[in-house]
MARLUMDO-651612 format. One record per residue (C-alpha): residue number from 0; x negated, y, z negated. Coordinates in steps of 0.5 Angstrom, whole numbers, plus 500, padded with zeros to 3 digits. Layout:
+-----+-----+-----+-----+
!   k !   u !   v !   w !
+-----+-----+-----+-----+
! NUM !   X !   Y !   Z !
...
+-----+-----+-----+-----+
This chain:
+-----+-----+-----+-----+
!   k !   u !   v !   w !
+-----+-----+-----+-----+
!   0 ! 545 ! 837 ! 092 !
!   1 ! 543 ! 838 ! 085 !
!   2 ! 536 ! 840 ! 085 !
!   3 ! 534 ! 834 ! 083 !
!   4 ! 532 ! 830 ! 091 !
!   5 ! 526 ! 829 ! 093 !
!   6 ! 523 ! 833 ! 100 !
!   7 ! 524 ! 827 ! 104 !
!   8 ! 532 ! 826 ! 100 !
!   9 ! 533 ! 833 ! 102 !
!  10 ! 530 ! 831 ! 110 !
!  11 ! 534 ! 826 ! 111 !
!  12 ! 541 ! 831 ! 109 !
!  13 ! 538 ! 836 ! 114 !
!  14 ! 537 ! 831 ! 119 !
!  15 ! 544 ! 826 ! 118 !
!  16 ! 547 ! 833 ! 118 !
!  17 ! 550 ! 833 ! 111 !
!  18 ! 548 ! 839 ! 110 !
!  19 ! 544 ! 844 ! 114 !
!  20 ! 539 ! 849 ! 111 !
!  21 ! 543 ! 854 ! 111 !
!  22 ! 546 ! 851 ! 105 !
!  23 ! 541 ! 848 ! 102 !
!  24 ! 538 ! 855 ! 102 !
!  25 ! 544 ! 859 ! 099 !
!  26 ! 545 ! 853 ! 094 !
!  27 ! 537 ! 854 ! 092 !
!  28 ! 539 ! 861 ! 092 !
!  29 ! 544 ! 860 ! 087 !
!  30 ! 540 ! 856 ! 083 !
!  31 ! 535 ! 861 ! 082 !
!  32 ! 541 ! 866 ! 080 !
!  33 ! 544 ! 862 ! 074 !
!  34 ! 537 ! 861 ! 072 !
!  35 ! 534 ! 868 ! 071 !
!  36 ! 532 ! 868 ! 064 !
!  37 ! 528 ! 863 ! 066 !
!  38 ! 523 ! 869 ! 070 !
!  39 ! 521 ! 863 ! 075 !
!  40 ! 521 ! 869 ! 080 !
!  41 ! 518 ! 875 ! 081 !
!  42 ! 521 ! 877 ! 087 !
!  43 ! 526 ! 874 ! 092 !
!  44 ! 527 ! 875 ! 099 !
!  45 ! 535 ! 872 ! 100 !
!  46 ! 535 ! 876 ! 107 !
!  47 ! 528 ! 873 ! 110 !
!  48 ! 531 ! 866 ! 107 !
!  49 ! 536 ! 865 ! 111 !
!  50 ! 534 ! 868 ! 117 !
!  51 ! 528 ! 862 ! 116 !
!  52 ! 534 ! 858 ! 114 !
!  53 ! 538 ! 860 ! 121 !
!  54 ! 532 ! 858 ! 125 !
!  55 ! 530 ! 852 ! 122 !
!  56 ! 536 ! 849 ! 122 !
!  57 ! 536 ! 851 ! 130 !
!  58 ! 530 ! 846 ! 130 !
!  59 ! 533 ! 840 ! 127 !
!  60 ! 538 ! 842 ! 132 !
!  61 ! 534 ! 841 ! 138 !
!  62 ! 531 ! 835 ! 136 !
!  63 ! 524 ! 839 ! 133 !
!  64 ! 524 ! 838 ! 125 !
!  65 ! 518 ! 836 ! 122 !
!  66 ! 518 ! 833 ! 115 !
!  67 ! 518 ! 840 ! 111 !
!  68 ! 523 ! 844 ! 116 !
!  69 ! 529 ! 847 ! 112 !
!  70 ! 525 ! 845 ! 106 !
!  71 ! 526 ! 851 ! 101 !
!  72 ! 520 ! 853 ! 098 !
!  73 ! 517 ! 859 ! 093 !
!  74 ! 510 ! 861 ! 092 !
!  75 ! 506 ! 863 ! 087 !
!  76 ! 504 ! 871 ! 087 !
!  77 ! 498 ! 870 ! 089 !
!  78 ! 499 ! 869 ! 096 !
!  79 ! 499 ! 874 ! 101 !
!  80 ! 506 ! 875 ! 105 !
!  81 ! 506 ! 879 ! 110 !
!  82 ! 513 ! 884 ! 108 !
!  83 ! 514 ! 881 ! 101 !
!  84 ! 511 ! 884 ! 095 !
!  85 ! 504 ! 881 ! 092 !
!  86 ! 503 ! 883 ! 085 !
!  87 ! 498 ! 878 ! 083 !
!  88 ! 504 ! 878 ! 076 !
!  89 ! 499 ! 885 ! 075 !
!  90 ! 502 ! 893 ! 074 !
!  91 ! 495 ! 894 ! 079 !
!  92 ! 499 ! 891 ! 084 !
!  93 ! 506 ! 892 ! 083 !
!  94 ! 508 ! 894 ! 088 !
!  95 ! 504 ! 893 ! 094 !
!  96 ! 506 ! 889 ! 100 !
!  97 ! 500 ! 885 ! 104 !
!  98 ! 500 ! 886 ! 112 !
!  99 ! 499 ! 880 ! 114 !
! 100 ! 501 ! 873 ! 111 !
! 101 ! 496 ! 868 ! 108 !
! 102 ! 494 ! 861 ! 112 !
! 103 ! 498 ! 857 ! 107 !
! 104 ! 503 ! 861 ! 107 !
! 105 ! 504 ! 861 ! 115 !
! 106 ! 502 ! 854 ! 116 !
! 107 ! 508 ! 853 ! 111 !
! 108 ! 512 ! 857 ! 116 !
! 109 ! 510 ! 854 ! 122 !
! 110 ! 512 ! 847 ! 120 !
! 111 ! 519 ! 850 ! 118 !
! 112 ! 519 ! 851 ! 111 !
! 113 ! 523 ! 856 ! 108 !
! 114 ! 521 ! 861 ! 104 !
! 115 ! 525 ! 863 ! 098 !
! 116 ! 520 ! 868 ! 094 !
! 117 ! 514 ! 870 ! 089 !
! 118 ! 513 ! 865 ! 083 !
! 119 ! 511 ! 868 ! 076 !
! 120 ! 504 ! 867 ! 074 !
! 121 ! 499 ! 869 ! 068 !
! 122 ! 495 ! 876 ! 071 !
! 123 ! 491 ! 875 ! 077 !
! 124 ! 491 ! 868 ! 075 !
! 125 ! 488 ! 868 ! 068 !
! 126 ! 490 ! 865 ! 063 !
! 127 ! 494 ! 858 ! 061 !
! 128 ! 501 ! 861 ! 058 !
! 129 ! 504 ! 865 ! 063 !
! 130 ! 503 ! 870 ! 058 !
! 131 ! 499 ! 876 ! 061 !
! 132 ! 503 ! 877 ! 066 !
! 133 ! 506 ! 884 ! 067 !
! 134 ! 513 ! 882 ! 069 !
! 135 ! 514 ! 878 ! 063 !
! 136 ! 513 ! 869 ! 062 !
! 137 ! 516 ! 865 ! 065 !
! 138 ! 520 ! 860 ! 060 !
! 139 ! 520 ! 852 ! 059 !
! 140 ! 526 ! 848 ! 063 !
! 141 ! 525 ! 843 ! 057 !
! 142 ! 525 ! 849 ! 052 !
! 143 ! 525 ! 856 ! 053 !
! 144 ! 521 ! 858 ! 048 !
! 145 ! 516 ! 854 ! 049 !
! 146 ! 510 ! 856 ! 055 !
! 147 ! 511 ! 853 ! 061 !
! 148 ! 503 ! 853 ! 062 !
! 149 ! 499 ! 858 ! 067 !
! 150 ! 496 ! 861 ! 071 !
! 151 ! 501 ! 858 ! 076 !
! 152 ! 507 ! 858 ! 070 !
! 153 ! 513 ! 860 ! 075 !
! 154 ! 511 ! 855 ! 080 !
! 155 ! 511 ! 850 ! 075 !
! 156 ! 518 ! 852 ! 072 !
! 157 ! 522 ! 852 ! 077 !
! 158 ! 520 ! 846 ! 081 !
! 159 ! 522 ! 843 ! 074 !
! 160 ! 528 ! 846 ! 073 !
! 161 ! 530 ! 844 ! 080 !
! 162 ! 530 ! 851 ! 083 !
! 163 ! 526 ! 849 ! 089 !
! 164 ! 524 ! 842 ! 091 !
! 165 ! 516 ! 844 ! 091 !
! 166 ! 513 ! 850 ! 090 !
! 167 ! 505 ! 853 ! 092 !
! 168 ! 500 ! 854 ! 086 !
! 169 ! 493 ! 855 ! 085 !
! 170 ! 488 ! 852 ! 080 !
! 171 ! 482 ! 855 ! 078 !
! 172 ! 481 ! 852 ! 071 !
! 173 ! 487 ! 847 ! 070 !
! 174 ! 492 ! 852 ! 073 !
! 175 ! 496 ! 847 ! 077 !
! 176 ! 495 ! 841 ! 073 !
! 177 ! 496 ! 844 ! 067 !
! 178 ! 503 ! 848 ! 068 !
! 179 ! 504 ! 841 ! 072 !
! 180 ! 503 ! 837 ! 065 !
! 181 ! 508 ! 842 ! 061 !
! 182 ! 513 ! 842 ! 065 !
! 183 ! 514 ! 834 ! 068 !
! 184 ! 512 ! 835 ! 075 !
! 185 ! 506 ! 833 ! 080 !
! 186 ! 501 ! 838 ! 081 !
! 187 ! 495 ! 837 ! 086 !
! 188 ! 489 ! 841 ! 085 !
! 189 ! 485 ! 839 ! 092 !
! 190 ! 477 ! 839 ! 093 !
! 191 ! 475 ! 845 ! 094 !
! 192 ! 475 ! 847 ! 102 !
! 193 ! 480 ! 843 ! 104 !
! 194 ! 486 ! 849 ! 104 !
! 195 ! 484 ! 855 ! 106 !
! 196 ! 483 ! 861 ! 101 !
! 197 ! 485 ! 866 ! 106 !
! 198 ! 490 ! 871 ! 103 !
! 199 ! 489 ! 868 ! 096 !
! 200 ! 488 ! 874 ! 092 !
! 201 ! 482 ! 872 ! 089 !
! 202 ! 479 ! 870 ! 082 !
! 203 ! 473 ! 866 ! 082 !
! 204 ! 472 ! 866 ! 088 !
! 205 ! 468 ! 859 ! 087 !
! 206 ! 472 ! 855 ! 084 !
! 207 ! 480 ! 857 ! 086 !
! 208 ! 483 ! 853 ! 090 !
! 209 ! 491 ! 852 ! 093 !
! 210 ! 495 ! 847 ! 091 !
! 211 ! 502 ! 844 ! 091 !
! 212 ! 508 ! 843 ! 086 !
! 213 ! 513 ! 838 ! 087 !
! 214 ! 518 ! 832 ! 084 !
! 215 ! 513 ! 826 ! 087 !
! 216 ! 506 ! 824 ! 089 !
! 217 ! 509 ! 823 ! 096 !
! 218 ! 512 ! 830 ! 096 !
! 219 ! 505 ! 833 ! 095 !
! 220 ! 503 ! 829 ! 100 !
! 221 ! 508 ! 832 ! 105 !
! 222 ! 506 ! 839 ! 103 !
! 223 ! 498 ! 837 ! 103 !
! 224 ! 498 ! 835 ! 110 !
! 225 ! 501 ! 841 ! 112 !
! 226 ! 497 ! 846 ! 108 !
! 227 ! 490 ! 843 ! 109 !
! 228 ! 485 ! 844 ! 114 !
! 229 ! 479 ! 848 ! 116 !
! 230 ! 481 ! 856 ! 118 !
! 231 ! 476 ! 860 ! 120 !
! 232 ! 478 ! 865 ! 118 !
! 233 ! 475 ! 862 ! 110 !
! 234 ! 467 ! 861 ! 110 !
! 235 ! 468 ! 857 ! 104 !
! 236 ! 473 ! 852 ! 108 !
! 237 ! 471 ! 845 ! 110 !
! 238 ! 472 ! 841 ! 117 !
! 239 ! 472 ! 834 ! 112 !
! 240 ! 477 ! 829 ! 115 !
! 241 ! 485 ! 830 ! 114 !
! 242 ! 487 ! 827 ! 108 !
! 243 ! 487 ! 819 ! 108 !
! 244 ! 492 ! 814 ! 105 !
! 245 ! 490 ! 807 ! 108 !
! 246 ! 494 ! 803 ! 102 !
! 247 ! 487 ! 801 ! 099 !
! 248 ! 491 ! 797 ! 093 !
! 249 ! 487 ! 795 ! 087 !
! 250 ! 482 ! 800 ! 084 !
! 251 ! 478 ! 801 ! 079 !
! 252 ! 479 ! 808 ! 073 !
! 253 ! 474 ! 809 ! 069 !
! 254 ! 477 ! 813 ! 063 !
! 255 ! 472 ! 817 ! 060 !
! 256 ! 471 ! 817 ! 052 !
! 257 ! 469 ! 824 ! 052 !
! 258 ! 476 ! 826 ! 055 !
! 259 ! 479 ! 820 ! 050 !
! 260 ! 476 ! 819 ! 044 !
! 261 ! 479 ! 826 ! 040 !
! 262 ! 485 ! 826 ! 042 !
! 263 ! 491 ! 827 ! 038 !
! 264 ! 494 ! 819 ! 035 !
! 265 ! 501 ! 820 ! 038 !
! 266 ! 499 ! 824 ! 044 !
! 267 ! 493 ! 819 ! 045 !
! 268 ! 499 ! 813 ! 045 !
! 269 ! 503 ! 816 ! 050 !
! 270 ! 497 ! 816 ! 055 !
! 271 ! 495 ! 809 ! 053 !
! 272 ! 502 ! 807 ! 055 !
! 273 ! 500 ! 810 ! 061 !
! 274 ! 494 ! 807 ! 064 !
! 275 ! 496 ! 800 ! 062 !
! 276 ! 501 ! 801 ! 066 !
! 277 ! 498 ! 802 ! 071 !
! 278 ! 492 ! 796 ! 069 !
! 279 ! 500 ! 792 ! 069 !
! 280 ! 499 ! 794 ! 077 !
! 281 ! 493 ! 791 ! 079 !
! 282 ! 488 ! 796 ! 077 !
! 283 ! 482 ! 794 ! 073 !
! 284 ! 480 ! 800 ! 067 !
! 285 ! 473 ! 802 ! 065 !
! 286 ! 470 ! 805 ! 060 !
! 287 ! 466 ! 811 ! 063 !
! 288 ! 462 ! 817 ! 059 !
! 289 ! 462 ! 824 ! 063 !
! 290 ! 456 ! 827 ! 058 !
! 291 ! 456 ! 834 ! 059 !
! 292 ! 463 ! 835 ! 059 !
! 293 ! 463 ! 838 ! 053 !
! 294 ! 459 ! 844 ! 055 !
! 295 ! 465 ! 845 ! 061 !
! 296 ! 470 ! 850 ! 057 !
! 297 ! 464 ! 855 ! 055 !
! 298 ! 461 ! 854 ! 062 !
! 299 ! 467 ! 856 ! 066 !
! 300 ! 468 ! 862 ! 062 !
! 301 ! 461 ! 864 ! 064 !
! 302 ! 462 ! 863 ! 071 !
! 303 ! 470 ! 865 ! 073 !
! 304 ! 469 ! 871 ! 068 !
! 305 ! 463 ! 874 ! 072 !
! 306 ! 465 ! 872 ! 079 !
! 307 ! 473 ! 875 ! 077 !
! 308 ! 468 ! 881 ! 075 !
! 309 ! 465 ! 883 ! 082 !
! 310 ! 472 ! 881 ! 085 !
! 311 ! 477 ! 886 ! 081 !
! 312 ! 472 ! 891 ! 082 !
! 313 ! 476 ! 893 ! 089 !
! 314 ! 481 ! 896 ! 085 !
! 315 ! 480 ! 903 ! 084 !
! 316 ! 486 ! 907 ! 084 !
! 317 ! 484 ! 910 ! 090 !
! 318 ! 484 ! 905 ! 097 !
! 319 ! 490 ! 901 ! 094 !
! 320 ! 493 ! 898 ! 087 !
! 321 ! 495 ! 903 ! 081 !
! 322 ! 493 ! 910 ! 080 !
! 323 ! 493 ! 913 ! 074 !
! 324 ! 497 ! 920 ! 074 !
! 325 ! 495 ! 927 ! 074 !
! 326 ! 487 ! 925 ! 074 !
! 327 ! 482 ! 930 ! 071 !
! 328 ! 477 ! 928 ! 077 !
! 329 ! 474 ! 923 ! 080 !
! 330 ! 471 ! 919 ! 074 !
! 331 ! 478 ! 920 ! 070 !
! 332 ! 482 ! 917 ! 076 !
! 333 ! 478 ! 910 ! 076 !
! 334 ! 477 ! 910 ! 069 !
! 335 ! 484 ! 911 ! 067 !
! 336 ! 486 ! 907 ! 074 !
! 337 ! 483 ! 901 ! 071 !
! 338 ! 485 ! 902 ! 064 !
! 339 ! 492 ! 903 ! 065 !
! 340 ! 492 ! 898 ! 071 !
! 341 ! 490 ! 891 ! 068 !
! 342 ! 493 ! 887 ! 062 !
! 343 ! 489 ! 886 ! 056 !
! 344 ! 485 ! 878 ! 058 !
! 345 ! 484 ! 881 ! 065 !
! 346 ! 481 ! 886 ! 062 !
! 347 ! 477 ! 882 ! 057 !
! 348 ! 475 ! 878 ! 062 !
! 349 ! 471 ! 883 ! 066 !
! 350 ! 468 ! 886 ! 061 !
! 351 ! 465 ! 879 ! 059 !
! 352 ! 463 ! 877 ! 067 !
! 353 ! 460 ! 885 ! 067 !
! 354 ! 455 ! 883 ! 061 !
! 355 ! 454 ! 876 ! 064 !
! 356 ! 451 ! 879 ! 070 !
! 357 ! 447 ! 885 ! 067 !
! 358 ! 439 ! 887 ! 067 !
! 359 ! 436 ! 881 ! 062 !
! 360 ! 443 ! 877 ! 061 !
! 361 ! 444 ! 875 ! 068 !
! 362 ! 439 ! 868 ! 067 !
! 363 ! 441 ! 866 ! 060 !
! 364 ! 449 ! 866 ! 061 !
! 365 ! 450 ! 866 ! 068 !
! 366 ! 444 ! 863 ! 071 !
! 367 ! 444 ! 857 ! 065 !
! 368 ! 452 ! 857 ! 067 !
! 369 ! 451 ! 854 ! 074 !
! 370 ! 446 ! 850 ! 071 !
! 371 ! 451 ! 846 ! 067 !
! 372 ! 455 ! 846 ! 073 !
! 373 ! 450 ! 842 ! 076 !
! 374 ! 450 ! 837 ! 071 !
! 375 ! 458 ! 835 ! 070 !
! 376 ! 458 ! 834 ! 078 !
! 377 ! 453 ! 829 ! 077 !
! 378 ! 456 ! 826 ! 071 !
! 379 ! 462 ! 825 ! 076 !
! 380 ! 458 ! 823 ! 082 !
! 381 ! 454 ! 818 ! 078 !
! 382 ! 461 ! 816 ! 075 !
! 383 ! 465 ! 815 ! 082 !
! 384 ! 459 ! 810 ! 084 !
! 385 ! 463 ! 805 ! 079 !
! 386 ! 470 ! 807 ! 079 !
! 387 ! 475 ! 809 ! 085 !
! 388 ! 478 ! 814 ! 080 !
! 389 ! 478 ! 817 ! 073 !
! 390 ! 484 ! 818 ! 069 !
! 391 ! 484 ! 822 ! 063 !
! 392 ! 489 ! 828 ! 059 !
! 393 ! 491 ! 833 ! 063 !
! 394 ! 492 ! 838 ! 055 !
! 395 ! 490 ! 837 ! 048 !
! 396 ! 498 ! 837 ! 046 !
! 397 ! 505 ! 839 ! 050 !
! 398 ! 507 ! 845 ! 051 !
! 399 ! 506 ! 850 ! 046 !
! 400 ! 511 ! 855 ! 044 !
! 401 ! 511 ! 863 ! 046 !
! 402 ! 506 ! 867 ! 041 !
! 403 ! 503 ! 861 ! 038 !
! 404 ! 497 ! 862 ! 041 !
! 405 ! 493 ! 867 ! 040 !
! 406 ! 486 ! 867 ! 039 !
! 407 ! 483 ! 868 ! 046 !
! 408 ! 478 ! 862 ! 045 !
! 409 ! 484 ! 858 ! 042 !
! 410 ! 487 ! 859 ! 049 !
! 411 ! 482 ! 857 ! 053 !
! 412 ! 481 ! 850 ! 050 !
! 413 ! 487 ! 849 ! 053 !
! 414 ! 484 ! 848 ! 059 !
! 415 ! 479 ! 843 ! 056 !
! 416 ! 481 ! 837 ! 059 !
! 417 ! 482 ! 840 ! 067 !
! 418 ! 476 ! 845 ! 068 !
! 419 ! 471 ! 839 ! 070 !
! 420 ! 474 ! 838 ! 075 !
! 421 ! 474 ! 845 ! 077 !
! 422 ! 467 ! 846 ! 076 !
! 423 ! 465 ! 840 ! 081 !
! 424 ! 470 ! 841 ! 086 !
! 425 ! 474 ! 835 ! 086 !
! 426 ! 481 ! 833 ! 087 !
! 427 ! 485 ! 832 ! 081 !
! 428 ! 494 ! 831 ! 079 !
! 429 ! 497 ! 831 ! 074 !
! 430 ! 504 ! 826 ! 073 !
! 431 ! 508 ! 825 ! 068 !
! 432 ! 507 ! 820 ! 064 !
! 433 ! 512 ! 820 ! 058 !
! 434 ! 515 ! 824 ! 054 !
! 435 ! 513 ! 826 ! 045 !
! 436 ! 518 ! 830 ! 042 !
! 437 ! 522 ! 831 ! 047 !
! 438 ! 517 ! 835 ! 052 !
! 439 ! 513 ! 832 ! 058 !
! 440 ! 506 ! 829 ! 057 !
! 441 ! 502 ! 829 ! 064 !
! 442 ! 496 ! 824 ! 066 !
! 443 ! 490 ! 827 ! 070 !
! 444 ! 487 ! 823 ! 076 !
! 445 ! 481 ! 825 ! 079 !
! 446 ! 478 ! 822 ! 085 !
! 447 ! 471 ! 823 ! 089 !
! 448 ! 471 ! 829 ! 093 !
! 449 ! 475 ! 830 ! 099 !
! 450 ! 479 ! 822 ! 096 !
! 451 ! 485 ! 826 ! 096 !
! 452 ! 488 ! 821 ! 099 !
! 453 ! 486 ! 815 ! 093 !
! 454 ! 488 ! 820 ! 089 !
! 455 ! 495 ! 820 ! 091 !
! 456 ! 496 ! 813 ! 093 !
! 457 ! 495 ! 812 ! 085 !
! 458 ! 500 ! 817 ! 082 !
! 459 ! 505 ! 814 ! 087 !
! 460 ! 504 ! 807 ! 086 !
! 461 ! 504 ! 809 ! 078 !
! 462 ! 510 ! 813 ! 080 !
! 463 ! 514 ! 807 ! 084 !
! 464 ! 514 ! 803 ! 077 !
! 465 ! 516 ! 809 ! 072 !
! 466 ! 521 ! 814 ! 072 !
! 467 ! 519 ! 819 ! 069 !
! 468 ! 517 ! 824 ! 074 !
! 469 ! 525 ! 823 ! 074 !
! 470 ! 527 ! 826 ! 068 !
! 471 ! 529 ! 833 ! 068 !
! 472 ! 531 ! 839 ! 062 !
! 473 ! 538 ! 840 ! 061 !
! 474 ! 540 ! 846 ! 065 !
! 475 ! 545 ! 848 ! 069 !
! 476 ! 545 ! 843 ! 075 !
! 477 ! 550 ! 848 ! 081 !
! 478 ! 553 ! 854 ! 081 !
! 479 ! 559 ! 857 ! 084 !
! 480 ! 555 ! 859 ! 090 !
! 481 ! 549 ! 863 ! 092 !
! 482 ! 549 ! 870 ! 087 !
! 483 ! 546 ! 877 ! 087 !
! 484 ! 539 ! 877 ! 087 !
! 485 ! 534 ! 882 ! 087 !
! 486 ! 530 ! 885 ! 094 !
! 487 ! 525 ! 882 ! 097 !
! 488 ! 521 ! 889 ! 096 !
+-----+-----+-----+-----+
């Protein structure tokens, strides 16, 4: 074991008993202790690990395994776990303990999936570095002064890095796909409703959506079909069909020039390479246009920040989260509470959305917002009906390094390239695709809606041609065996 196998490798050790998950649970562990400087994690549950490892390997013993059991696997932080901390990556939550566990998370568990612990993240999913968060980033495998993109840095990182062999994250704007880009892994942002979002610590409730991080489009694919699914429990779930791969072979992608036509020369190069490699494969390219595509950014900050506004309201300092000391009274605690409470873009964030949904605002930024959001899906759906697939750039540029991006709006056109898709609620991933000066470049795919399926099957077939989901940082690839970490609470 080296940190590199695929799901279905690691399946295939448990199941010919080369190792059992036990081991491959310890070796995780390891891993993750030589790794510290990295801040993948937040936190870490070793006890809970083996005592699900233990159990698992009871399974594969009993002839039960299904394809995730023994798997290790970590989530992002903003997924409740019943007796581990959510933090969210904010000193609001720092210390608080859900009691109950999300459904991606038990639907993981009850496939047999073992879970290791909490992911780093941007504060309550907000930004693109992994920079706001209150722990601290998590760094780049492939340069560790460099971001490894956000919100879901920490997921992304340690997949890389070999840590664990998939991870959950969640997207609201880009948040898998553009940390999946940054750091040479697959990432998957599902349609919206197909996972559920109960116990999802939420943002912007109509556009965040679990997804998965792994090595391939097939080991996305495994966690997929666990975790997707209409959950009761989540109004905004769907009953829509599990996902289908029927191998539908050649297919036509449009590749709009909207996405295109301002990219950086040498980035855009890379990125050619990889849609003529898949014209190579039997597929037909299209030029398409996505005309409103350039009203997506401002948009999408009109509407995330107004709903992340009513959402964060909860957090008071009185029912739970943190609470400011020695408060002179009742105004005091909430206003201190709250200062005190979030970071700086969380902050700006709320502030924005408050003014956005304000008496004589509320029709010329929220109202005309949603609007827009209207006419980039219609761009998408009048695309769909000539094209299987849009292929596209996943980020202007590679992965930036630590404190080069300052300027609040500066940092939100990172997103540029994935926020279409977020405000049209479709499926879309982010492959690797090559490398430019040394760091990975990702290619997005976006399919019609509940098309995860053709989606999937297109980065697969791309990545049983090339091998650069394959390639990986230099990093310390085994450890003497699994080391101190820290408690699960």
């Amino acid at each position: 074991m080296n940190g590199d196998e695929s799901i279905a490798a690691l399946r295939r050790g448990l199941l010919d008993r080369r190792y059992s998950a036990v081991e491959l649970t310890e070796h995780s562990l390891s891993r993750i202790a030589a790794n510290e400087t990295l801040n993948c994690f937040i936190t870490i549950d070793p006890d809970g690990a083996l005592a699900a490892a233990a159990a698992a390997d009871s399974r594969i013993a009993r002839g039960e395994a299904g394809p995730l059991t023994g798997i290790p696997l970590a989530h992002k932080d903003v997924f409740c776990t019943r007796g581990i901390r959510t933090t969210c990556a904010s000193r609001m939550l720092a210390n608080f303990i859900a009691p109950y566990d999300a459904t991606v998370v038990s639907r993981l568990a009850q496939a047999g999936a073992v879970c290791l612990g909490k992911t780093n993240m941007d504060e309550f999913a907000m930004g693109s570095s992994n920079e706001t968060s209150w722990f601290g980033p998590a760094r780049n495998p492939w340069d560790s002064g460099r971001a490894p993109g956000g919100s879901s840095g920490g997921s992304a990182a340690a997949v890389s890095a070999g840590l664990v062999p998939c991870a959950t994250g969640t997207d609201t704007g880009g948040s898998i796909r553009q940390p999946a880009a940054f750091c040479g892994v697959t990432g998957l942002k599902p349609t919206y409703g197909r996972v559920s979002r109960y116990g999802m610590v939420a943002f912007a409730s109509s556009l965040d959506q679990g997804g998965a991080f792994a090595r391939d489009a097939e080991d996305v694919a495994a966690l997929l079909q666990v975790m997707e699914g209409h959950d009761p429990l989540d109004s905004t779930s769907t009953t829509a069909e599990p996902t289908a791969f029927d191998g539908s072979g050649s297919m036509t992608i449009g590749l709009p020039g909207e996405y295109w036509d301002d990219l950086d020369a040498d980035m855009g190069a890379v990125l050619e390479a990889a849609t003529r490699e898949l014209e190579a494969a039997g597929h037909t390219l299209k030029t398409v246009s996505l005309p409103h595509t350039a009203a997506a950014v401002p948009a999408y900050y009109v509407i995330a920040s107004a709903e992340a506004s009513a959402n964060l309201s909860r957090y008071d300092g009185v029912r739970f989260g943190y609470r400011a000391e020695s408060p002179d009274n009742i105004d005091d605690l909430y206003r201190r509470s709250r200062a005190e409470g979030f970071g700086a873009e969380v902050k700006r964030r709320i502030l924005t959305g408050t003014y956005a949904l304000s008496i004589g605002y509320y029709d010329a930024y929220y109202l005309q917002a949603q609007r827009v959001r209207r006419l980039i899906r219609q761009d998408f759906l009048d695309t769909f009906d000539q094209v299987d697939v849009i292929a596209a750039p996943v980020t202007p540029g590679v992965a930036f390094p630590l404190g080069a991006v300052t300027e609040p709006v500066a940092m939100y056109r990172q997103d540029v390239f994935t926020i279409p898709a977020s405000l049209a609620g479709l499926p879309a991933m982010s492959l690797p695709c090559g490398l430019l000066e040394g760091l990975p470049v990702g290619l997005q795919l976006i399919g019609p809606h509940f098309e995860e399926g053709r989606v999937l099957e297109l980065g697969a077939h791309y990545q049983r041609r090339t091998d650069w989901h394959r390639q990986r940082p230099h990093i310390p690839l085994d450890t003497d065996g699994p080391r101190e970490v820290s408690d699960a609470v």
